[in-house]
N, C-alpha and C positions, 0 to 999 in steps of 0.2 A: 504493500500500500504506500511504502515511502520510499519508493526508489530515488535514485539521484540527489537525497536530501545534504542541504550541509551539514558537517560534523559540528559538536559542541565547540573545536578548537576555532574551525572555522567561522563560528556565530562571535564567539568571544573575543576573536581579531578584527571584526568589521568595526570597529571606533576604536573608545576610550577603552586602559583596561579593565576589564570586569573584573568584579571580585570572585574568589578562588570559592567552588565547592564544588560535590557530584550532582549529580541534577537526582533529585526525589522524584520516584516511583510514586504514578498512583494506585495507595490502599484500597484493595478492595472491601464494603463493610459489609456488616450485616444486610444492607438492603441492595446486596449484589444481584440476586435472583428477582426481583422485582416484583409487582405486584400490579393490580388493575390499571393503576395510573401512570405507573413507572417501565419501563422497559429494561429487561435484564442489562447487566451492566457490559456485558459482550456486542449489545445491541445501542448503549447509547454511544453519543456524539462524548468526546472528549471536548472541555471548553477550558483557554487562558485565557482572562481578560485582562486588557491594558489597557491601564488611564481609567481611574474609576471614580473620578469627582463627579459632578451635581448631571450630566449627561451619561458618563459610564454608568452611575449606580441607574439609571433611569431604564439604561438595559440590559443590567445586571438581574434586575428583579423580575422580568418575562422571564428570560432564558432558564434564570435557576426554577423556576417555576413547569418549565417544560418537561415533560415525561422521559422524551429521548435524547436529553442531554445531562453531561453531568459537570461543574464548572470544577476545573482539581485546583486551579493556581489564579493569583490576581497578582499584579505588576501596577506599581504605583510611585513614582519620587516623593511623595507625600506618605509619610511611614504612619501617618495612622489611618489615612485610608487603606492602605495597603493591606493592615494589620485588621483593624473591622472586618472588612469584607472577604478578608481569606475564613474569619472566623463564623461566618454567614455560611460558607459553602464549605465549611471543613478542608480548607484544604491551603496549600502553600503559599507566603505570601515572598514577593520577589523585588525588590530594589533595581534591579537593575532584569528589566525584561528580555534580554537575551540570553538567560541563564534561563528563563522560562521557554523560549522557542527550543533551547539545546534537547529538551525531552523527548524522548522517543513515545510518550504515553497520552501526548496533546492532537488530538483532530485536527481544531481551528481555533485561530482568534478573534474576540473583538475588539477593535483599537477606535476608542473613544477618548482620545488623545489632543493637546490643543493641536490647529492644523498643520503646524511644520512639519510633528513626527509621523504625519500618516501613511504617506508614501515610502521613507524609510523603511520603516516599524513591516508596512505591508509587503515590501519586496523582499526582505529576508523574510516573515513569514512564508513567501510562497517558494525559496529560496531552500528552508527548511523542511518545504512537505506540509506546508498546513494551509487550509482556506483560511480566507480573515470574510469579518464584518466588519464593516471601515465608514466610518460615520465623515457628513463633508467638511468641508472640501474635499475634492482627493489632493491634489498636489498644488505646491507652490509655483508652478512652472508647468509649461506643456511639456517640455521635454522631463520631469516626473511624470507625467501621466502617461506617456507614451514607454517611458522604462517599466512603468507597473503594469501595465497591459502583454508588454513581452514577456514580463517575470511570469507572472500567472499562466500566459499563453502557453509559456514554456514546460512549467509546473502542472497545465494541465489540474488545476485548483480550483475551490469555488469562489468566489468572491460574492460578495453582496453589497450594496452604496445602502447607506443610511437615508434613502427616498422611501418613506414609510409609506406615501402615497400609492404609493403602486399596490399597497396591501388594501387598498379602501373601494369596496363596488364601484360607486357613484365615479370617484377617478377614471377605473378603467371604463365603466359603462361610454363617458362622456370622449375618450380619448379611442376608445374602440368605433365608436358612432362615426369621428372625422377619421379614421382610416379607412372606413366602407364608403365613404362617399355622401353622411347624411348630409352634410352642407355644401359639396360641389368643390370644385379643385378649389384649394388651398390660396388666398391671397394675399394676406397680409396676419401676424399673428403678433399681439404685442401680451410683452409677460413685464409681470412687475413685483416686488420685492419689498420688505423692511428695509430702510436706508440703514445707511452709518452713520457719525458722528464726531466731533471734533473733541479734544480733551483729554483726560489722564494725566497723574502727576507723572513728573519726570526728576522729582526730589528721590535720589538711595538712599534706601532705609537696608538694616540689616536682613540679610535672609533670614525666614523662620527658622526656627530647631525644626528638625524632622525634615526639612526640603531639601533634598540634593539637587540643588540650582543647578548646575552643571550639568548633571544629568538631564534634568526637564530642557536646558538650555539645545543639547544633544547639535545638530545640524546647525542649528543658528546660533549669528555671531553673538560672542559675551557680550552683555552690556549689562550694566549696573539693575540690581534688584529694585524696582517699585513697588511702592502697593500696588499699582494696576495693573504691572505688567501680566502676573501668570493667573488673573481673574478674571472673570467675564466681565463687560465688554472686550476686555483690552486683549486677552485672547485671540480675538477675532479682530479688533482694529491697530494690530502692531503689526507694520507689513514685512518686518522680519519674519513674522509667528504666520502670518495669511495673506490674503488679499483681500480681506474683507467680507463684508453682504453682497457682493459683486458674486462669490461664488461660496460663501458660508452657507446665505440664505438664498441666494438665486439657484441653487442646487435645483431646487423644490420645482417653480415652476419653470427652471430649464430643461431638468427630467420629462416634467409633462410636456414640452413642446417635442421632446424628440420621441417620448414614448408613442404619443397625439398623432405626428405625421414624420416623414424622410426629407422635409424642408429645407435641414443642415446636409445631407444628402446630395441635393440636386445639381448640385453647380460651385462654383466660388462662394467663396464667403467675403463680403466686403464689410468692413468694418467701421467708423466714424462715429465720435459723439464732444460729451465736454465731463465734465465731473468737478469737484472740490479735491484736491490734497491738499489736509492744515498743515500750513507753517508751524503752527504752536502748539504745544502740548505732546504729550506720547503716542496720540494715534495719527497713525497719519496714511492709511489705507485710501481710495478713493470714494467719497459720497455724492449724492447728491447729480447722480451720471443721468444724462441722456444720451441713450446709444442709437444711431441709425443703423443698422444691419440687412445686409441685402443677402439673403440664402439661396443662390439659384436668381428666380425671379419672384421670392416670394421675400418681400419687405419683413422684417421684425425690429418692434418699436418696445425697448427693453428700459424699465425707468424702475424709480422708488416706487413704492404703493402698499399695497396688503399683501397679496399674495396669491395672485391666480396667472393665470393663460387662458388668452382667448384668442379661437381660431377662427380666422373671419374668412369666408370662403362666396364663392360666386352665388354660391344659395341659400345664405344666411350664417349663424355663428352660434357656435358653442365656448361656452366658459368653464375653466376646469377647475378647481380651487379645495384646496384640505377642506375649507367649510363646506358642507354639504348644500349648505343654506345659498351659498356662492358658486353655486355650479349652475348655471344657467343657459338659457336657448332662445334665440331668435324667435322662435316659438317653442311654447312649453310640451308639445306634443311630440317634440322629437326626443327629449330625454325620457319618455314614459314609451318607446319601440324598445323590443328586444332582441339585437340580431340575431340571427341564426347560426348555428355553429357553422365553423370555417377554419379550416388546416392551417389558415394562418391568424386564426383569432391571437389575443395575447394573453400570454400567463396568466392562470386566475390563482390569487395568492388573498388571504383573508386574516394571516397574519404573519407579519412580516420575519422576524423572529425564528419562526417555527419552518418559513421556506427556507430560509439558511439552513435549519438542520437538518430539514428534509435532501436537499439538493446535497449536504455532506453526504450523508447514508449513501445517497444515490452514487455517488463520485461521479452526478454529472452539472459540470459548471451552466449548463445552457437550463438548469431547471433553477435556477436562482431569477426572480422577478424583475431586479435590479441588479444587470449584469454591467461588465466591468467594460465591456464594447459601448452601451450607450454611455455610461459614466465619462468617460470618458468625450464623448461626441458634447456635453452638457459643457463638461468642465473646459475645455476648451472654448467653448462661446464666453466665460465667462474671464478666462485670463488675455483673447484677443481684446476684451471689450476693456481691460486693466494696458493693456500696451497701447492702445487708441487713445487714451486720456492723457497716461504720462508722458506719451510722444508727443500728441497733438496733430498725429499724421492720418488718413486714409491708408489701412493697411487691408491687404487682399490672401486669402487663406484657404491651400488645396486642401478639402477636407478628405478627400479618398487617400493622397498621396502624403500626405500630414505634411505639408512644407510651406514657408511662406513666400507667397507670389510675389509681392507688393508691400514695399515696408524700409526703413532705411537701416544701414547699420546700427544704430541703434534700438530700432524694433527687434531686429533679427539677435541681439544680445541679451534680449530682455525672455525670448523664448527659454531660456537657464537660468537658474538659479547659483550662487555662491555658496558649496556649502562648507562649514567648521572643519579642518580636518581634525582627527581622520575620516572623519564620515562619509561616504560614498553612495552612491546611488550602485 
């Protein structure tokens, strides 16, 4: 099951040194053989989680919940997270999460991680032999997404994006309806988002007891410890750590436009808009963007807002949105049809969680709802749309060929990231 994995020696040389021990076996207990709700322990999914602050623990508590999984190890810089929630799920707690991938007794991970270490953390997972679950962003850079895509591709792994949407009826209902054609060819689709924000101190105070800054720091560069820096917001708006709502929270509905239609698909991608970077303060990601986006020939107008997609097409329009209550129709009588099956209907998933474990069992990558192919297709709309503001250029984007058309030296450097050595993609 774990062929071609890397050895412990080899996980323990991809950066900083780890500290010295063997890797813990997991105990089989008394509730080995299982029971009506549990599945013998032969039969379940092996889980490590990493990164288990106020988003991990959020889905820590499904998974350990789940019949066919069982979580043995948690990975945390934060020693009393770390130390709680190993004692949740009986099992090992880990400082330094690559002494947790070295195990031979781990399925897959969840890496609910702030955004810098997801791609990392995820390519040596798939590097190791294990699927991950990988909450957004995926990468700080296109060229991360496209390393994670061949790691996994490579590994033949599951992966899953933290698009919970895709596990929700009324989602696919309304994104299945515009791939059959209820609204007529596809013309124009604008998605919108939670903006960002200007702010954060950038006075150093001492690191907490218990945080191994260093560690959390992992890929990105040192810079002095804030209160903001490793809490939400600031998380998301240090564009060391991310790129922001551009693609922390446009995940969401950039997922639904590709899950929706093949619009990113059709043609070039051209790209222009405007946005805020603050001068002052610790965050300084871009806010406040208006993106012009041409896909093909189908216009996408990508801004701040709530948080939907809406697909405007030659015969009216559907709206796709988490709130149910925000899923909308040109006419109300086109979300109350029920298509009929079709070879290429999509994934029906009901909870999201539970199709990662399903799709592990399975060892097959393509039964996972939110696969690592559109993720990618998403996350990429939303780092061109971050290279268009800091340049201030029209930049143009083979989306089949992954390369960029149109762009100047500067764009084309921005496609990379810098990272801490030793760390490596």
């Amino acid at each position: 099951m774990r062929e071609n994995r890397l050895t412990r020696r080899d996980l323990l040389k991809t950066a900083c040194a780890a500290a010295a021990g063997a890797a813990v076996p997991y105990v089989i207990t008394s509730t080995a053989l299982g029971d009506e709700k549990t599945a013998p322990a032969s039969d379940r999914v092996t889980i490590g989680h990493i990164g288990v602050g106020s988003r991990g623990r959020q889905l820590f508590g499904p998974i350990h919940a789940l019949g066919d999984a069982q979580i043995v190890a948690v990975a945390d810089c934060y020693e009393d997270r770390r130390d709680s929630m190993a004692k949740v799920c009986k099992g090992k707690a880990y400082r330094d999460f690559r002494e947790m991938l070295a195990r031979d007794d781990i399925d897959a991970v969840v890496i609910a991680t702030p955004d810098h270490q997801h791609v990392p953390i995820a390519i040596m997972a798939a590097r190791a032999g294990k699927s991950a679950y990988v909450e957004k962003p995926l990468g700080l850079s296109i060229e991360q997404d496209l390393a994670c895509l061949e790691a996994f591709a490579k590994g033949k792994k599951v992966f899953q994006y933290g698009t919970q949407q895709r596990s929700m009826p009324h989602c696919r209902l309304g994104c299945e309806l515009v791939r059959r054609g209820a609204i007529g060819k596809i013309r124009k689709i604008e998605v919108d988002c939670p903006n960002g924000s200007q702010g954060g101190s950038t006075a150093e105070v001492p690191v907490p007891k218990g945080l191994d800054y260093d560690m959390w720091l992992g890929p990105a560069p040192v810079t002095p410890y804030t209160v903001d820096r490793c809490t939400p917001p600031g998380t998301y708006f240090i564009y060391d750590q991310s790129i922001g709502y551009l693609g922390g929270w446009g995940a969401h509905p950039l997922d639904i436009m590709v899950w929706g239609s093949n619009a990113d698909l059709s043609g070039p991608i051209t790209v222009e808009g405007t946005g805020v970077i603050p001068k002052e303060g610790l965050y300084d990601v871009v806010y406040n963007w208006d993106m012009k986006i041409m896909l093909g020939d189908v216009e996408l107008v990508f801004r701040p807002g709530s948080d939907r997609t809406k697909f405007i097409g030659a015969d009216g329009w559907i709206q796709v949105a988490r709130d149910p209550n925000n899923t909308l129709a040109s006419d109300p009588a086109i979300l109350k049809s029920t298509p009929a099956p079709d070879k290429n209907e999509l994934l029906v998933s009901t909870n999201h969680q539970d199709n990662f474990i399903q799709a592990v069992k399975l060892g097959d990558p393509k039964a996972a709802v939110s696969n690592l192919v559109d993720t990618v297709r998403s996350d990429i709309i939303s780092h061109l749309s971050d290279i268009a503001v800091r340049t201030g250029e029209k930049i143009a984007w083979d989306p089949i060929e992954h390369k960029l058309l149109a762009g100047s030296d500067k764009a084309k450097a921005m496609l990379s990231r810098p990272m801490r050595a030793p760390w490596t993609l």
